[in-house]
N, CA, C and O atoms as a Maestro MAE file, in Angstrom:
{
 s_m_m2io_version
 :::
 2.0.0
}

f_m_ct {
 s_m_title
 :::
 protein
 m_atom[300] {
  # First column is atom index #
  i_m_mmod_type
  r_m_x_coord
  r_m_y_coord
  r_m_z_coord
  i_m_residue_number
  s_m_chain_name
  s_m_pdb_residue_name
  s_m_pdb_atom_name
  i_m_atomic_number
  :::
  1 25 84.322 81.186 157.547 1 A "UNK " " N  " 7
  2 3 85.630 81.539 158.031 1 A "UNK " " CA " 6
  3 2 85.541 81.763 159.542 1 A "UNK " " C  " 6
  4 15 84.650 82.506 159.953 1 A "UNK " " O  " 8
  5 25 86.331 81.226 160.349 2 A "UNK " " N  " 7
  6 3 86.475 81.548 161.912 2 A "UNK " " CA " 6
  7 2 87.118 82.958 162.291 2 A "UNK " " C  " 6
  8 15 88.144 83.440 161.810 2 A "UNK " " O  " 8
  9 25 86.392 83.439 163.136 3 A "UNK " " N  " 7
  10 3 86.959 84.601 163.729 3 A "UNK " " CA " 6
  11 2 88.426 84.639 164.099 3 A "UNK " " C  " 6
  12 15 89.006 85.725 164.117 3 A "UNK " " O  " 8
  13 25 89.200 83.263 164.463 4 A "UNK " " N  " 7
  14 3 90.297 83.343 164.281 4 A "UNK " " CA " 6
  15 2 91.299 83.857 163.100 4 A "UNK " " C  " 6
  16 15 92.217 84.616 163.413 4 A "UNK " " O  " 8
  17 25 91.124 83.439 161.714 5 A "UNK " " N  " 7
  18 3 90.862 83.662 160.749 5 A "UNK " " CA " 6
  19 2 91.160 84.932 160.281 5 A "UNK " " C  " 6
  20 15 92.123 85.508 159.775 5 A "UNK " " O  " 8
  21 25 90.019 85.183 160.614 6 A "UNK " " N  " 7
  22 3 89.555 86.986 159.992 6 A "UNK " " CA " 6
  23 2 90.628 87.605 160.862 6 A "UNK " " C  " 6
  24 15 91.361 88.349 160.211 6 A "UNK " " O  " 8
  25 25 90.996 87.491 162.423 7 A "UNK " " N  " 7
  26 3 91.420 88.795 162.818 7 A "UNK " " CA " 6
  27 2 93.215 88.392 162.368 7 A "UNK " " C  " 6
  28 15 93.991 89.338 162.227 7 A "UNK " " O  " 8
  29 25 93.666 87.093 162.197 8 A "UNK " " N  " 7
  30 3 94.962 87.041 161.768 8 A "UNK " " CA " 6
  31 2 94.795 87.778 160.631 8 A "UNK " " C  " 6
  32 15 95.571 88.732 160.670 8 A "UNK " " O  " 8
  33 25 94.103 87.769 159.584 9 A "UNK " " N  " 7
  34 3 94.252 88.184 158.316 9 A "UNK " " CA " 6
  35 2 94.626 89.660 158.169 9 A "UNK " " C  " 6
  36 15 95.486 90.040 157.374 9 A "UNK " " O  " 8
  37 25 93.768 90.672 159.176 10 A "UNK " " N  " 7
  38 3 93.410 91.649 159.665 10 A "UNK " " CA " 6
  39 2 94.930 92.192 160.467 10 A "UNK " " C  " 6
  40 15 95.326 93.358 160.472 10 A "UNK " " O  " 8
  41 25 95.451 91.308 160.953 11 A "UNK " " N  " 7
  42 3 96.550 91.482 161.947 11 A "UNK " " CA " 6
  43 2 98.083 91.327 160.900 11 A "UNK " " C  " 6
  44 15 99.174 91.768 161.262 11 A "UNK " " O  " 8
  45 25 97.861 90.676 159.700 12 A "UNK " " N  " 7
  46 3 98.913 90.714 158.776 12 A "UNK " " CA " 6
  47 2 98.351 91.660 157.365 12 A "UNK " " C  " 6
  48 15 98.799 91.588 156.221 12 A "UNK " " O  " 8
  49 25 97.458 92.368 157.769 13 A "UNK " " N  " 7
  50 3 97.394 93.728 156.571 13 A "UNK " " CA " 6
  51 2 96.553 92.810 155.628 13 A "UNK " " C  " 6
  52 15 96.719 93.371 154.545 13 A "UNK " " O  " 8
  53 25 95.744 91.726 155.394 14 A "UNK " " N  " 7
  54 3 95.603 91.340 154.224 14 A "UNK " " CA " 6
  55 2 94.255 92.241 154.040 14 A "UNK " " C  " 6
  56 15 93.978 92.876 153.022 14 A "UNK " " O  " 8
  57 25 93.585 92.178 155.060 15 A "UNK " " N  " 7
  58 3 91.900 93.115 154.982 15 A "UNK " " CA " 6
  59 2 92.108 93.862 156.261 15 A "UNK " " C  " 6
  60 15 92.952 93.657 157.134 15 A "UNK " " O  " 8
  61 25 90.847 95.081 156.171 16 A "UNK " " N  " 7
  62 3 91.159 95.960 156.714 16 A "UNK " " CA " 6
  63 2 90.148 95.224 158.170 16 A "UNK " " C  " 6
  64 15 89.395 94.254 158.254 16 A "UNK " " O  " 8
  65 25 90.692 96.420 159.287 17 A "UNK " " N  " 7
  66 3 90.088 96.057 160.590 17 A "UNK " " CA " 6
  67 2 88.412 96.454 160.331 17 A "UNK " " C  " 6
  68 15 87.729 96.018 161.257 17 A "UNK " " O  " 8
  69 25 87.900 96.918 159.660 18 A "UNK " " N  " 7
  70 3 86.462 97.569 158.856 18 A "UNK " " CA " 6
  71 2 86.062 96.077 158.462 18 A "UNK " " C  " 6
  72 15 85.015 95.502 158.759 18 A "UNK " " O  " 8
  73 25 87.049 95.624 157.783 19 A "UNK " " N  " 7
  74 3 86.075 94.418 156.593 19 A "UNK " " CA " 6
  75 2 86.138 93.706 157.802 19 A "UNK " " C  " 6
  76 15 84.998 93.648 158.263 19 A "UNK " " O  " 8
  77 25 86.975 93.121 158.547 20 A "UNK " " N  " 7
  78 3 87.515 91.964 159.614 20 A "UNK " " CA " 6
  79 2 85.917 92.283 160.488 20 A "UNK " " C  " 6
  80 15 85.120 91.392 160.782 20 A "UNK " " O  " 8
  81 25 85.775 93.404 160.712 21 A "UNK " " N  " 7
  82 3 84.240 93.327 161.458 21 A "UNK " " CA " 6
  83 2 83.238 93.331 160.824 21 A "UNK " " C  " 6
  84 15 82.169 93.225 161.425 21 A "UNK " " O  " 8
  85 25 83.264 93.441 159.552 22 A "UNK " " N  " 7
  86 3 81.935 93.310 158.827 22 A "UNK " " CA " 6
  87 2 81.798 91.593 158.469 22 A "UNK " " C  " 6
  88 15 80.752 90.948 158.399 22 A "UNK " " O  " 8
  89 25 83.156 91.119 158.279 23 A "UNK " " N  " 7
  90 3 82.997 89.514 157.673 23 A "UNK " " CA " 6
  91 2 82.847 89.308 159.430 23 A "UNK " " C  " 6
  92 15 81.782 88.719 159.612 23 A "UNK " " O  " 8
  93 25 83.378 89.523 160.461 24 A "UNK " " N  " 7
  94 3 82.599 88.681 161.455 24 A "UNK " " CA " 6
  95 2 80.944 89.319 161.966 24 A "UNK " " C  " 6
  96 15 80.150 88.691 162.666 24 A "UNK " " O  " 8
  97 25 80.832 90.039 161.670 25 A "UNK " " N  " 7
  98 3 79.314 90.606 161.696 25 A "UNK " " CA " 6
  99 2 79.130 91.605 163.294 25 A "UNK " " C  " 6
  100 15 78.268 91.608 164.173 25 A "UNK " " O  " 8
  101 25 80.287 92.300 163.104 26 A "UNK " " N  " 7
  102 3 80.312 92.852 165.024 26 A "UNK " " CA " 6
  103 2 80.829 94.270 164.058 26 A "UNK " " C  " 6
  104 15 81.446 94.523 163.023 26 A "UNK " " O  " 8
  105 25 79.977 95.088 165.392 27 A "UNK " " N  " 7
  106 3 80.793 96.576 164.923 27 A "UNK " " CA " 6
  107 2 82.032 97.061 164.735 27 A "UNK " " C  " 6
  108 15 82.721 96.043 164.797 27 A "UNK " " O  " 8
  109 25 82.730 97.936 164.552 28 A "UNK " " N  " 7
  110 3 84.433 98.519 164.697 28 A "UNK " " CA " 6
  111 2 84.742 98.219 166.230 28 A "UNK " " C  " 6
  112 15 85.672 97.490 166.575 28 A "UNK " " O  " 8
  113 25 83.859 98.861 167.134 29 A "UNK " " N  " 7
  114 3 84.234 99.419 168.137 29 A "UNK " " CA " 6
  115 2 84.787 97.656 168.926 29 A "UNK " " C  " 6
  116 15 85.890 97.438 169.428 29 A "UNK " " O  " 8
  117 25 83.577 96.602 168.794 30 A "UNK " " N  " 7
  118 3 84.134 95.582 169.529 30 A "UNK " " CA " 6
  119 2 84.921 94.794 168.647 30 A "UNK " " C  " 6
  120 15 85.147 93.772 169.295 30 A "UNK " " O  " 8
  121 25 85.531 94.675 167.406 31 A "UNK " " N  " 7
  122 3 86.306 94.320 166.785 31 A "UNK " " CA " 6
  123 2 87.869 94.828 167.383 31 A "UNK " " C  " 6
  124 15 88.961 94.283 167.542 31 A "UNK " " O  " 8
  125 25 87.370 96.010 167.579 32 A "UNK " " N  " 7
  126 3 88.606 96.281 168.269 32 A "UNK " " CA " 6
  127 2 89.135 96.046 169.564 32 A "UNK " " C  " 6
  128 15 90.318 95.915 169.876 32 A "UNK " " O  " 8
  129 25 88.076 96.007 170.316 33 A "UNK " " N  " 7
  130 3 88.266 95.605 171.813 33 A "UNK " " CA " 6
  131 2 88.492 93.244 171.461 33 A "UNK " " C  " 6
  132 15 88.775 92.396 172.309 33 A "UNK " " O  " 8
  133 25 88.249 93.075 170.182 34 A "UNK " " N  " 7
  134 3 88.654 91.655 170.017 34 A "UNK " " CA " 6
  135 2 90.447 91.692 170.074 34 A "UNK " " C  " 6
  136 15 91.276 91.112 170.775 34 A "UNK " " O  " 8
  137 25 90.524 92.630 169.019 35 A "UNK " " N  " 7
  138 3 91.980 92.608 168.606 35 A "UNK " " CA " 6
  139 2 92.782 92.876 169.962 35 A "UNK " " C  " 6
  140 15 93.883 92.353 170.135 35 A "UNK " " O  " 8
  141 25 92.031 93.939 171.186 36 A "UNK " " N  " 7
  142 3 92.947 93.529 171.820 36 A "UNK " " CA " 6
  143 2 93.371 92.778 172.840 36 A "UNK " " C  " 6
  144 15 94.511 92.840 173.302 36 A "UNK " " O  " 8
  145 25 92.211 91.813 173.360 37 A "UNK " " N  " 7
  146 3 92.154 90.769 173.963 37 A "UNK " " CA " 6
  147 2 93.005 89.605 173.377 37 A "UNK " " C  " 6
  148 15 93.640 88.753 173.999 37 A "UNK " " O  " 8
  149 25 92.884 89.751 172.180 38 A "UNK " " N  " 7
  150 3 93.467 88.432 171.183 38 A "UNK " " CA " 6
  151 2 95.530 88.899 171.575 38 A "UNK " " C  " 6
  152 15 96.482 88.155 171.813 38 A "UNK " " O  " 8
  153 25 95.437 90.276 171.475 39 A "UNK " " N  " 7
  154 3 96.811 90.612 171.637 39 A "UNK " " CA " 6
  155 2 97.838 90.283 172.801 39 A "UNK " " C  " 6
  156 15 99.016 89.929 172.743 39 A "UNK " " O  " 8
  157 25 96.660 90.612 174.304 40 A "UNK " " N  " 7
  158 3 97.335 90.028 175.270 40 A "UNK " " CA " 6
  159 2 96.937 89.123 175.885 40 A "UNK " " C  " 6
  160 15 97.573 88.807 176.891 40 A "UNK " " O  " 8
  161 25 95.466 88.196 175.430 41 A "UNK " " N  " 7
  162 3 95.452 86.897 176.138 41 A "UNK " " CA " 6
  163 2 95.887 85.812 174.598 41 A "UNK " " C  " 6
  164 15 96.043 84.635 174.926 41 A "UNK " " O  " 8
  165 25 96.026 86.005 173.508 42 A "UNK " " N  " 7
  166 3 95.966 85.171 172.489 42 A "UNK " " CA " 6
  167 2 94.115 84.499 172.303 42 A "UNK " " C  " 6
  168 15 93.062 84.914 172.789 42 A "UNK " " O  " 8
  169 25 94.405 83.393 171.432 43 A "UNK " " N  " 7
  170 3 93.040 82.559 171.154 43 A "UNK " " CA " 6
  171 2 92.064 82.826 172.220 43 A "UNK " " C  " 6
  172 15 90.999 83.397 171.988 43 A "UNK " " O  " 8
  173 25 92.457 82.371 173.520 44 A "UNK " " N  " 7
  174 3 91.724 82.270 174.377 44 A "UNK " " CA " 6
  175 2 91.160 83.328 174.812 44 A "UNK " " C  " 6
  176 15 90.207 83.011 175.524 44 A "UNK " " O  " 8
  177 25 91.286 84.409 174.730 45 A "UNK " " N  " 7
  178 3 91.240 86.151 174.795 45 A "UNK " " CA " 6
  179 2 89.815 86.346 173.976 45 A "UNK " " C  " 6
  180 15 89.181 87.376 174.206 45 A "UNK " " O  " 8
  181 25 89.340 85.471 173.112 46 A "UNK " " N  " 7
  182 3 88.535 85.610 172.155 46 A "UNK " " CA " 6
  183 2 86.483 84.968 172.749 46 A "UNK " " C  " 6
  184 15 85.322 85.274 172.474 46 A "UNK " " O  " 8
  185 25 87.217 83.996 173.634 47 A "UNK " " N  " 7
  186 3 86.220 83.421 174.454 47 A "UNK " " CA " 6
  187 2 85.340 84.119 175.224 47 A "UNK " " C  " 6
  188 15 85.793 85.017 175.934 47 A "UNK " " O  " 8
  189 25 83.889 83.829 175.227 48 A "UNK " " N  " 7
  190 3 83.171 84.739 175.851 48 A "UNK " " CA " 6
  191 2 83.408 85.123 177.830 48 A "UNK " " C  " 6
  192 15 83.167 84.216 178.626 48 A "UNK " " O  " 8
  193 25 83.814 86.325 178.267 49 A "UNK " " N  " 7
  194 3 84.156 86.307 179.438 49 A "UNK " " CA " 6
  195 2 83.293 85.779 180.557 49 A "UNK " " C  " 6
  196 15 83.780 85.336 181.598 49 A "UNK " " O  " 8
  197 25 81.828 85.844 180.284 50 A "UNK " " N  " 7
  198 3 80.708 85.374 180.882 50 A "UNK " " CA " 6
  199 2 80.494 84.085 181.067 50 A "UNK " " C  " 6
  200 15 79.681 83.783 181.940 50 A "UNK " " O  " 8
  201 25 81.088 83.132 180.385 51 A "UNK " " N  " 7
  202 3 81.115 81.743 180.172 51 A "UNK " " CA " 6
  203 2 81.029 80.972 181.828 51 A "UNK " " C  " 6
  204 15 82.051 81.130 182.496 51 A "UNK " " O  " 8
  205 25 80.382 80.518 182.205 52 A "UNK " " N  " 7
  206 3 80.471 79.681 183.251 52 A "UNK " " CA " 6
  207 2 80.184 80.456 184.609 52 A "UNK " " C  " 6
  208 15 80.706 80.217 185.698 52 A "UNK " " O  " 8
  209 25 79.348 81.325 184.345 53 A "UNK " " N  " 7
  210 3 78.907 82.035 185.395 53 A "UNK " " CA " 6
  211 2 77.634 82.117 185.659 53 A "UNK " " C  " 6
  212 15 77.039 81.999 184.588 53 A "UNK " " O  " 8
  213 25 76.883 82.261 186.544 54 A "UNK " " N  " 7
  214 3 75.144 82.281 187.127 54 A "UNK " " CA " 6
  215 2 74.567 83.939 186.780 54 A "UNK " " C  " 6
  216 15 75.150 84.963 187.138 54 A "UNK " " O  " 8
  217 25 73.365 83.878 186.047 55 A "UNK " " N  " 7
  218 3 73.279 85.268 185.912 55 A "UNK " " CA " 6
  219 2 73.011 85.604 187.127 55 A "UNK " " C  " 6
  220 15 72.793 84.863 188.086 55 A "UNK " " O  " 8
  221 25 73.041 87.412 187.049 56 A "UNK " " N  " 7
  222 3 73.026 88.249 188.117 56 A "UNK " " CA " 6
  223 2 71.463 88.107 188.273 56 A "UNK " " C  " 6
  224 15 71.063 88.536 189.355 56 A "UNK " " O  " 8
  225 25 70.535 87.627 187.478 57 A "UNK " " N  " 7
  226 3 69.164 87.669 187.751 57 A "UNK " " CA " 6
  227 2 68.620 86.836 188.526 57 A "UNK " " C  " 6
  228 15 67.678 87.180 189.240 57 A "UNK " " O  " 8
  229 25 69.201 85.352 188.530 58 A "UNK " " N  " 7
  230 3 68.928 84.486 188.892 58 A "UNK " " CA " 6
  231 2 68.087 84.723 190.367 58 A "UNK " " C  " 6
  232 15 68.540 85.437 191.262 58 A "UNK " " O  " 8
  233 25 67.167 84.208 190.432 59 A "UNK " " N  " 7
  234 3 66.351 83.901 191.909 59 A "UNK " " CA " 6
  235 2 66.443 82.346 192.596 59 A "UNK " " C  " 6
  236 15 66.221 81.230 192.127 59 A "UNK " " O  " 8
  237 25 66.884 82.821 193.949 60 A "UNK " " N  " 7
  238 3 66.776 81.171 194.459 60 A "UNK " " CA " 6
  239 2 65.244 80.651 194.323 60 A "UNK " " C  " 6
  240 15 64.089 81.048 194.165 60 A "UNK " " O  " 8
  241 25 66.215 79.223 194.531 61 A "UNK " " N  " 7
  242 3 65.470 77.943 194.654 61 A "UNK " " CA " 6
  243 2 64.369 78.029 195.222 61 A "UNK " " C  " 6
  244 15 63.347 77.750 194.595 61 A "UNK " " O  " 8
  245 25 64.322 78.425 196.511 62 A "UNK " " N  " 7
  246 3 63.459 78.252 197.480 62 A "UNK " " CA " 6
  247 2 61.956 79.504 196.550 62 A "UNK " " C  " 6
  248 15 60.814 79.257 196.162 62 A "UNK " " O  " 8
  249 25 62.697 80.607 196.553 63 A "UNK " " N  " 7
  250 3 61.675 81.604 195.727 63 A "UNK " " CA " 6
  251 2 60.879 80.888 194.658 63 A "UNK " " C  " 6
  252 15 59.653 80.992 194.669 63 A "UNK " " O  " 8
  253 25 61.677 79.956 193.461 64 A "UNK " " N  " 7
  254 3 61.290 79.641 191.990 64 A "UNK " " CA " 6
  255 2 60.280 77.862 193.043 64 A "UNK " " C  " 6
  256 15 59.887 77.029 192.227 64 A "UNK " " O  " 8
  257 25 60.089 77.615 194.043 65 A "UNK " " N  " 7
  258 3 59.384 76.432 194.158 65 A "UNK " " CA " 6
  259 2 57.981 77.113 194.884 65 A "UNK " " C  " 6
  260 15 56.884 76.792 194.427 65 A "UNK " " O  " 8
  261 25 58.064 77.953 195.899 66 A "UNK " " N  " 7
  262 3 57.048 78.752 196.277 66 A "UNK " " CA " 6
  263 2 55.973 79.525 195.101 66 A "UNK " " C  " 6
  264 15 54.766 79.575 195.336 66 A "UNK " " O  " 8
  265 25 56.512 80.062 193.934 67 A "UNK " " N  " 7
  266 3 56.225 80.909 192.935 67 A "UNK " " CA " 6
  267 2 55.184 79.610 192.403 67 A "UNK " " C  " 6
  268 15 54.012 79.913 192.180 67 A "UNK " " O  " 8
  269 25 55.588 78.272 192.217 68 A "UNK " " N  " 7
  270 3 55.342 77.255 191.297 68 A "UNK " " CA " 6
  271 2 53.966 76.263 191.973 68 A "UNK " " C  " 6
  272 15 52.940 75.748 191.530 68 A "UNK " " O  " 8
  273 25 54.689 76.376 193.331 69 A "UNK " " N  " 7
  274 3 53.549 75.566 194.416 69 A "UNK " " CA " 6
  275 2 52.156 76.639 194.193 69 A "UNK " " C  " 6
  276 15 50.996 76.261 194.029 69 A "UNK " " O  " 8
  277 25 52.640 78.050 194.240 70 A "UNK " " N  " 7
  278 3 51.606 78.892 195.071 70 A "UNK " " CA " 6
  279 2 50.582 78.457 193.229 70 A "UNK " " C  " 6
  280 15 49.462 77.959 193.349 70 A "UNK " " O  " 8
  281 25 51.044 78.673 192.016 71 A "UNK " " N  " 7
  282 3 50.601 78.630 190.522 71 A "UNK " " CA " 6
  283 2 49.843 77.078 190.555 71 A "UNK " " C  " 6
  284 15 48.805 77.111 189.894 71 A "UNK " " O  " 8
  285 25 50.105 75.787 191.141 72 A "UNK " " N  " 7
  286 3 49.629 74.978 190.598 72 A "UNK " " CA " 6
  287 2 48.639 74.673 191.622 72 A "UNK " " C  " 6
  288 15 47.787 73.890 191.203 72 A "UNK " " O  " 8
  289 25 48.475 75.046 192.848 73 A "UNK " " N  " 7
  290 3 47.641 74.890 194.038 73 A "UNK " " CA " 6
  291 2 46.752 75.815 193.416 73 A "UNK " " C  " 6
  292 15 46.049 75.357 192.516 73 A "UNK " " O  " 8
  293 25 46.625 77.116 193.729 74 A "UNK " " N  " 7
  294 3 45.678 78.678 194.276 74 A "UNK " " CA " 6
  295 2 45.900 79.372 192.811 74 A "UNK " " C  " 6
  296 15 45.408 80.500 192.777 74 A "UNK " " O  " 8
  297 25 46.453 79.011 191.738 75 A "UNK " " N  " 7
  298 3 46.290 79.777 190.340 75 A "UNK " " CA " 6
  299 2 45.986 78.646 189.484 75 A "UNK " " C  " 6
  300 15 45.784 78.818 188.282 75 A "UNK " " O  " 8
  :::
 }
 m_bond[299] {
  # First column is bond index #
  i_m_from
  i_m_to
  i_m_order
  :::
  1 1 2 1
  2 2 3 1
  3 3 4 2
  4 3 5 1
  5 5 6 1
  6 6 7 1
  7 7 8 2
  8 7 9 1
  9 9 10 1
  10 10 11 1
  11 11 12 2
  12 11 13 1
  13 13 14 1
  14 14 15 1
  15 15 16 2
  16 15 17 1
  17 17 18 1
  18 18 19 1
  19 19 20 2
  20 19 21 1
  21 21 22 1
  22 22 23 1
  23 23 24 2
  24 23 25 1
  25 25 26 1
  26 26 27 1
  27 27 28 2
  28 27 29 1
  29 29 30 1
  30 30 31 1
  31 31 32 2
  32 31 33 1
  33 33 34 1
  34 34 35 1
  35 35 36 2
  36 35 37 1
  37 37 38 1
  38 38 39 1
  39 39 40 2
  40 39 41 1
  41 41 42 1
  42 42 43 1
  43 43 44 2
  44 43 45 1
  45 45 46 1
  46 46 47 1
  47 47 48 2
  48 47 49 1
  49 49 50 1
  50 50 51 1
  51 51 52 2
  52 51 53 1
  53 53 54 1
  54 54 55 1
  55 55 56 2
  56 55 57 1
  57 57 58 1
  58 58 59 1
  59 59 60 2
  60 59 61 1
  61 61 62 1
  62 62 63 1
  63 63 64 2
  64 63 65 1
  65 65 66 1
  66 66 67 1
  67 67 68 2
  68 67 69 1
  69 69 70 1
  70 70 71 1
  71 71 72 2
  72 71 73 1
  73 73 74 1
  74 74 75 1
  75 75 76 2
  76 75 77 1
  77 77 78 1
  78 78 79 1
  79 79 80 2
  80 79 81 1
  81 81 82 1
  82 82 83 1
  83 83 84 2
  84 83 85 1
  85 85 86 1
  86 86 87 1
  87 87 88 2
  88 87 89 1
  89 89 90 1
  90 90 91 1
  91 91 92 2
  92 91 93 1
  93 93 94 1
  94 94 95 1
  95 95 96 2
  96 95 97 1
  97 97 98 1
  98 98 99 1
  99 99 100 2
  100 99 101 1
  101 101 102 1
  102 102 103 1
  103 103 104 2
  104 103 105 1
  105 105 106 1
  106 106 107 1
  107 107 108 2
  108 107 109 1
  109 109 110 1
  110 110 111 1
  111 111 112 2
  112 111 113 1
  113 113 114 1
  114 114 115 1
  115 115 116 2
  116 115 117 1
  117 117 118 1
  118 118 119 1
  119 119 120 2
  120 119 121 1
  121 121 122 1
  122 122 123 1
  123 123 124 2
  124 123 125 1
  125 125 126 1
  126 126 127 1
  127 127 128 2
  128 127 129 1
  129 129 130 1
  130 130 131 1
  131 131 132 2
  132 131 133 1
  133 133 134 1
  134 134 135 1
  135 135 136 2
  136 135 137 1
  137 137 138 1
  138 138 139 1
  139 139 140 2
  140 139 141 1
  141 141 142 1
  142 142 143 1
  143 143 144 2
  144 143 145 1
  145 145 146 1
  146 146 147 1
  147 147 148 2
  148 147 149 1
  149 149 150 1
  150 150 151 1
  151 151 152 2
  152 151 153 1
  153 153 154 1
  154 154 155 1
  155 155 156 2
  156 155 157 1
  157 157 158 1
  158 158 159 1
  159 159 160 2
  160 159 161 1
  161 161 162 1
  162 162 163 1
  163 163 164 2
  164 163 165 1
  165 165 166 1
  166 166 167 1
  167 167 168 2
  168 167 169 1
  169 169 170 1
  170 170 171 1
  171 171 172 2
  172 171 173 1
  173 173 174 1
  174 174 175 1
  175 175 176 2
  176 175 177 1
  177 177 178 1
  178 178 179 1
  179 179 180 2
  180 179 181 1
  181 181 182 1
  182 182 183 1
  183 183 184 2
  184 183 185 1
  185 185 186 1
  186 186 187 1
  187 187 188 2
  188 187 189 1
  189 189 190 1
  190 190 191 1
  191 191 192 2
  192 191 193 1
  193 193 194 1
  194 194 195 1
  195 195 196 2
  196 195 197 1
  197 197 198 1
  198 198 199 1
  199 199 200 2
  200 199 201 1
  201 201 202 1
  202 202 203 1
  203 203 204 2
  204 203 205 1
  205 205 206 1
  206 206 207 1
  207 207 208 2
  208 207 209 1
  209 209 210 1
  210 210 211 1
  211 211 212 2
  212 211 213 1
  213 213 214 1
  214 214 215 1
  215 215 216 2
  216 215 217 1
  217 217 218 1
  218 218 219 1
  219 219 220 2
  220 219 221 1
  221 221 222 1
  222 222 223 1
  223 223 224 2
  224 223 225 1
  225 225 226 1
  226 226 227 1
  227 227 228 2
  228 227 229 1
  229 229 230 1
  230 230 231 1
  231 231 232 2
  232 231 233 1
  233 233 234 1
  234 234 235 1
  235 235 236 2
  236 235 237 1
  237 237 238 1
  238 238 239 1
  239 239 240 2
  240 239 241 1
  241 241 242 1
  242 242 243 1
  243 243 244 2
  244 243 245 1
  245 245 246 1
  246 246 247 1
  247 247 248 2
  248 247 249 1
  249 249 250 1
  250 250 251 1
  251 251 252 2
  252 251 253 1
  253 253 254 1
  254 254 255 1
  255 255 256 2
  256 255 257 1
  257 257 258 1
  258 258 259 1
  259 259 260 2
  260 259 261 1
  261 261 262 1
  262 262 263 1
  263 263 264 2
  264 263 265 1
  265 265 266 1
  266 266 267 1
  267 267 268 2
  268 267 269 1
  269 269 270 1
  270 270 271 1
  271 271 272 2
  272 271 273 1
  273 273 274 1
  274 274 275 1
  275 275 276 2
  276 275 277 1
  277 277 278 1
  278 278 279 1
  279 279 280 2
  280 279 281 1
  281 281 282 1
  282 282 283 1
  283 283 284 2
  284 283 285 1
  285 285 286 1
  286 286 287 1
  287 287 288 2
  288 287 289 1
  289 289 290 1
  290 290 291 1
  291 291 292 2
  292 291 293 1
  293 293 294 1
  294 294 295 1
  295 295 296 2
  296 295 297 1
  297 297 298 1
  298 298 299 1
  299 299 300 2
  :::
 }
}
């Protein structure tokens, strides 16, 4: 069943907001923070917000070729 799914079902009384997070496998607390993304962005509200972004960890280029030169030369 799609998370779409579950939280309409959830959103017309058929199962409770409890089961709606246990059949999608997420706690109460972010089930609820689903329901209310879904409320004021719709479907798309449901999408991961992180999507298409560079992590904050990331190290440049220049760092990750030095790290690699210095490993296959002198390590």
């Amino acid at each position: 069943m799609k998370l779409q799914d579950v939280i309409l079902k959830a959103m017309a009384n058929k199962i409770s907001w409890l089961a709606a997070a246990e059949i999608a496998g997420v706690s109460d607390r972010t089930m609820r923070q689903m329901r209310e993304r879904y409320r004021e962005f719709g479907y798309t509200g449901l999408f991961d917000q992180r999507r298409g972004r560079r992590s904050i960890h990331r190290i440049p280029m220049q760092t990750a070729e030095r790290v690699l030169g210095l490993y296959r030369d002198r390590y």
